[in-house]
C-alpha positions in Angstrom: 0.0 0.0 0.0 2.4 2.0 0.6 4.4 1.7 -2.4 1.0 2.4 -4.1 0.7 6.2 -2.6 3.8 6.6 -4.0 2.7 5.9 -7.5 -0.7 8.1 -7.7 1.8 11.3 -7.6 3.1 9.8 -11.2 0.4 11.3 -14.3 -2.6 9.1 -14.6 -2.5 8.5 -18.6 -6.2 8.0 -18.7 -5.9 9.5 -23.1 -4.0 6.0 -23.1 -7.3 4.2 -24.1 -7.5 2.2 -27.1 -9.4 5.2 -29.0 -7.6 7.7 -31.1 -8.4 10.1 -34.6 -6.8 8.6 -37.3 -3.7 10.1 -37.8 -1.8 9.7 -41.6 1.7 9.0 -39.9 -0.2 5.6 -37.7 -2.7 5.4 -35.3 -1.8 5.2 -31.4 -1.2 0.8 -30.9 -1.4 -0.7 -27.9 0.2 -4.0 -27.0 1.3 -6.6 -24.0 4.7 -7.4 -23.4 4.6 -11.0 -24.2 8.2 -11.8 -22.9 11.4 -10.8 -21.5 14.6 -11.7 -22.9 16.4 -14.3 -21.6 20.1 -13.0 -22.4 19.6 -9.0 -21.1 17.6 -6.9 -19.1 17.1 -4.0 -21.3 15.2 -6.0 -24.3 11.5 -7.6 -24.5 9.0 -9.2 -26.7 5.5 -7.9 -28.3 3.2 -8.2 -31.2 4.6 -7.1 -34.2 1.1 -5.9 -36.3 2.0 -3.5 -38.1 4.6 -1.7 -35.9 8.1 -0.6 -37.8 11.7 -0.6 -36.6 12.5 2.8 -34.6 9.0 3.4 -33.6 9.2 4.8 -30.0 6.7 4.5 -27.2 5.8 3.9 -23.3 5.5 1.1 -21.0 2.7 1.8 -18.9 1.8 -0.9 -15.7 -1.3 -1.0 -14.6 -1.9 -1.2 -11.1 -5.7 -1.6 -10.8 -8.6 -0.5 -13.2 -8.0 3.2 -12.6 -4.6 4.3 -11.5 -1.3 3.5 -14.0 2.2 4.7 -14.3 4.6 4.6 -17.2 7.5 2.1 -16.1 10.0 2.5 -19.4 10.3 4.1 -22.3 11.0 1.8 -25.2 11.8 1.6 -29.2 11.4 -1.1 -31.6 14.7 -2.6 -32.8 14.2 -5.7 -34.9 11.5 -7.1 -36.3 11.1 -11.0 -37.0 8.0 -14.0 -37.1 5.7 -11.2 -35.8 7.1 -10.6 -32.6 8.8 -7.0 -32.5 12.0 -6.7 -30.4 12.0 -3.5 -27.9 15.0 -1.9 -25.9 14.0 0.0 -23.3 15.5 2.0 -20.6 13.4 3.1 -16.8 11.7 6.3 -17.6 12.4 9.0 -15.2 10.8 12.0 -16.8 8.3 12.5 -14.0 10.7 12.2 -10.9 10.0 14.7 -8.1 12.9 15.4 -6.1 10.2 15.5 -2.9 9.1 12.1 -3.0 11.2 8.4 -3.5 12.0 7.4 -7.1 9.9 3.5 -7.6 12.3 1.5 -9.4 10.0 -0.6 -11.7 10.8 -2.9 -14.2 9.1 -3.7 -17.3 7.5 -6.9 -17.2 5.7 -9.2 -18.6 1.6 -8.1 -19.7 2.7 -4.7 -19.0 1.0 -2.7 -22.1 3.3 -0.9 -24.7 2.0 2.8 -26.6 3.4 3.1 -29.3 2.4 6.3 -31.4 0.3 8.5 -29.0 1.2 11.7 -30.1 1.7 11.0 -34.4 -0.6 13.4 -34.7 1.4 16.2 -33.4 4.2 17.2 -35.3 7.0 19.9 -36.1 7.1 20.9 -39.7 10.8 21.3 -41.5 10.3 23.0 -44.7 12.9 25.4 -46.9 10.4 28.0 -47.4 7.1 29.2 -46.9 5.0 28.0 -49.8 6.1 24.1 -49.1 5.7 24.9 -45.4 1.8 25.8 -46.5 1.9 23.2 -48.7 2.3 20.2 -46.3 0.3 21.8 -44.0 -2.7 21.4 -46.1 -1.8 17.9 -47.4 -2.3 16.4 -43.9 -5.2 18.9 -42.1 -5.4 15.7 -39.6 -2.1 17.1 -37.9 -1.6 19.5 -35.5 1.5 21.0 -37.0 3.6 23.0 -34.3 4.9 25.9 -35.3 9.0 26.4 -36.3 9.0 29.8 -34.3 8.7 27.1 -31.1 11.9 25.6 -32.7 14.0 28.7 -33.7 13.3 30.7 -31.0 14.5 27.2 -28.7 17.8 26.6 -31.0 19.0 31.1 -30.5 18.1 30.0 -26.5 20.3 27.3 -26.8 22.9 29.0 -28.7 22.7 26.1 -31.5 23.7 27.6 -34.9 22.2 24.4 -36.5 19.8 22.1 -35.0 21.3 18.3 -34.3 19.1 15.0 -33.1 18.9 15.8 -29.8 17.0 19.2 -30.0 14.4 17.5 -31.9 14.0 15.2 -29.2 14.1 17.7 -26.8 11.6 19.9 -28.5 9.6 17.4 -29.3 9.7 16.0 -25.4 8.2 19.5 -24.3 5.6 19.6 -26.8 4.3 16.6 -27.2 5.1 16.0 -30.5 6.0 12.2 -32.1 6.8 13.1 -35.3 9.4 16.0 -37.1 8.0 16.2 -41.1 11.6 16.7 -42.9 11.0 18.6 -46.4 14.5 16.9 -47.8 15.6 16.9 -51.4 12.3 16.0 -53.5 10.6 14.0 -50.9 8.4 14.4 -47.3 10.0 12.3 -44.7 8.2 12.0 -41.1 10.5 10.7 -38.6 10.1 9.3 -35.4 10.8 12.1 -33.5 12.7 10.5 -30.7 14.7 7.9 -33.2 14.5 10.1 -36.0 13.9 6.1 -38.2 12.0 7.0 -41.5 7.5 6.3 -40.5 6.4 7.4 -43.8 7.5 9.5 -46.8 5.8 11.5 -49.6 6.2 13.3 -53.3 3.9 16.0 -52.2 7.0 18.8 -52.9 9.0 19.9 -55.3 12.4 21.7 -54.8 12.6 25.2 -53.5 15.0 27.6 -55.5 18.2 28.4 -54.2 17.0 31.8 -53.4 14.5 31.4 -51.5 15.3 28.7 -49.6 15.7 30.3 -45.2 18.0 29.1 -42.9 18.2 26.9 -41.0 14.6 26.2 -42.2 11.4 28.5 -42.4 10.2 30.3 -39.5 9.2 34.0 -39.1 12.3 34.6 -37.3 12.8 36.2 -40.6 15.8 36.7 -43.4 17.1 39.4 -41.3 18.2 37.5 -38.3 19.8 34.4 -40.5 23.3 35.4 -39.6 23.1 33.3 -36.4 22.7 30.1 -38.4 26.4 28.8 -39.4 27.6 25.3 -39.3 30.4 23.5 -40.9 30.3 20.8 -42.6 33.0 18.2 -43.7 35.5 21.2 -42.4 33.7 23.4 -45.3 31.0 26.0 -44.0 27.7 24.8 -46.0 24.6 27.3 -46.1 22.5 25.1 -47.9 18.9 24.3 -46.5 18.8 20.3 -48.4 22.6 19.8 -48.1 22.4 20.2 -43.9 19.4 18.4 -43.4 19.5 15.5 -46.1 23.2 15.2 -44.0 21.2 15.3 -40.8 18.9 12.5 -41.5 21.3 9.8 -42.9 23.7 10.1 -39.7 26.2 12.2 -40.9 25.7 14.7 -38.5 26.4 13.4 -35.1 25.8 14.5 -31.8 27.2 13.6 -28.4 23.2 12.8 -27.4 24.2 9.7 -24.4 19.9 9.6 -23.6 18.4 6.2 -24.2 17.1 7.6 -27.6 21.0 8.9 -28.7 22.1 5.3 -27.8 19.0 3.7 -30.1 19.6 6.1 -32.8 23.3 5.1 -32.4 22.2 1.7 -32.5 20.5 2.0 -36.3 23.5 3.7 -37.8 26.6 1.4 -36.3 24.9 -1.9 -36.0 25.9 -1.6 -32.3 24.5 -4.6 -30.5 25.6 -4.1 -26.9 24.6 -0.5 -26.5 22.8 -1.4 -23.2 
């Protein structure tokens, strides 16, 4: 019982039902751990349906029919004879410095969100007219604006945006996807694994220009000086040259959070990363 009291000061996710809008980058899934792995602690087992490789989510326990707590955060890594394999890593983003931290473990039956907030997003585009362009191509999205992200990255005193300020950004606004506008394609990304969820032909290539930097925003032309990055030791002020970069890994940061190691995971192959 009284390990109990300690858990009602954790958020109640009572949106975590199984009901959800539709949402063109996948609809929230919920499924049951159905195993542990034998050979490490940091890896379990669920229902593949139609889940992809470095799709993030939350392991929630349940700890009667109205209270629940999330015990993990998690990503899918491999995907084989329908099970999908998930690494996961205790989630501390509600700790309170006044009360005890529980130390839960994931286990088995405990219930795994994946996609909860694809339908809240943070738009990447080159200019204006492709911003407005995507925008109106998926009216089912609650698309957050770049001012949220500019105005974060000048705070920050980041001259180009890496992995780890998406994640951030995306963390304090409840957003689970970034929309990349990258050569002639849409890309949305997981935004906490940045792995590829869907892509599109909906744009074309913005002129050279017009294009803004780092992306659109209404920061405005006039305060683009602050955005300067280099680039294989050459200084690059190219919109589709940074961010086509950013998205295949070649741009690293020194991100050590459980989503840095995952992403790091994808792009090396690493298999002991935990």
């Amino acid at each position: 019982m009284k390990y109990l009291k300690l858990l009602k000061y954790l958020v109640v996710f009572s949106f975590f039902g199984t009901f959800s809008l539709a949402s063109p980058f996948g609809n929230k899934i919920i499924v049951p751990i159905i195993a542990l792995d034998k050979d490490s602690a940091h890896y379990a087992y669920v229902p593949a349906f139609d889940l992809k490789v470095g799709e993030s989510g939350e392991i929630i326990r349940w700890f009667d029919r109205e209270h629940s707590g999330i015990v993990a955060k998690a990503a899918v890594i491999e995907i084989q004879d329908n099970r999908a394999k998930i690494a996961f890593e205790p989630f501390v983003g509600l700790e309170q410095s006044a009360f005890p931290t529980p130390t839960l473990t994931p286990q088995k039956n405990d219930e795994v969100i994946f996609r909860s907030f694809n339908d809240r997003a943070f738009l990447i585009a080159p200019t204006q007219d492709i911003y407005e362009k995507i925008k109106a191509a998926y009216p089912e999205i609650t698309w957050l604006h770049p001012d949220l992200f500019a105005a974060y990255l000048m705070d920050v005193g980041h001259t180009a945006p890496v992995r780890g300020d998406f994640r951030k950004i995306c963390t304090q606004y409840a957003a689970g996807i970034v929309y990349m506008v990258n050569l002639n394609e849409g890309q949305a990304l997981d935004c906490q694994t940045f792995r590829m969820i869907k892509k599109d032909y909906i744009t074309g290539r913005a002129p050279v220009e017009e294009r803004m930097l780092p992306f659109f925003s209404r920061i405005g032309r006039g305060n683009q000086e602050w955005f300067s990055y280099l680039f294989n030791d050459a200084k690059t002020q190219d919109y589709y040259i940074y961010f086509d970069a950013l998205v295949k890994g070649e741009i690293r940061d020194e991100d050590a959070t459980f989503f840095g190691r995952i992403t790091n995971y994808f792009l090396d192959g690493i298999k002991d990363i935990f």
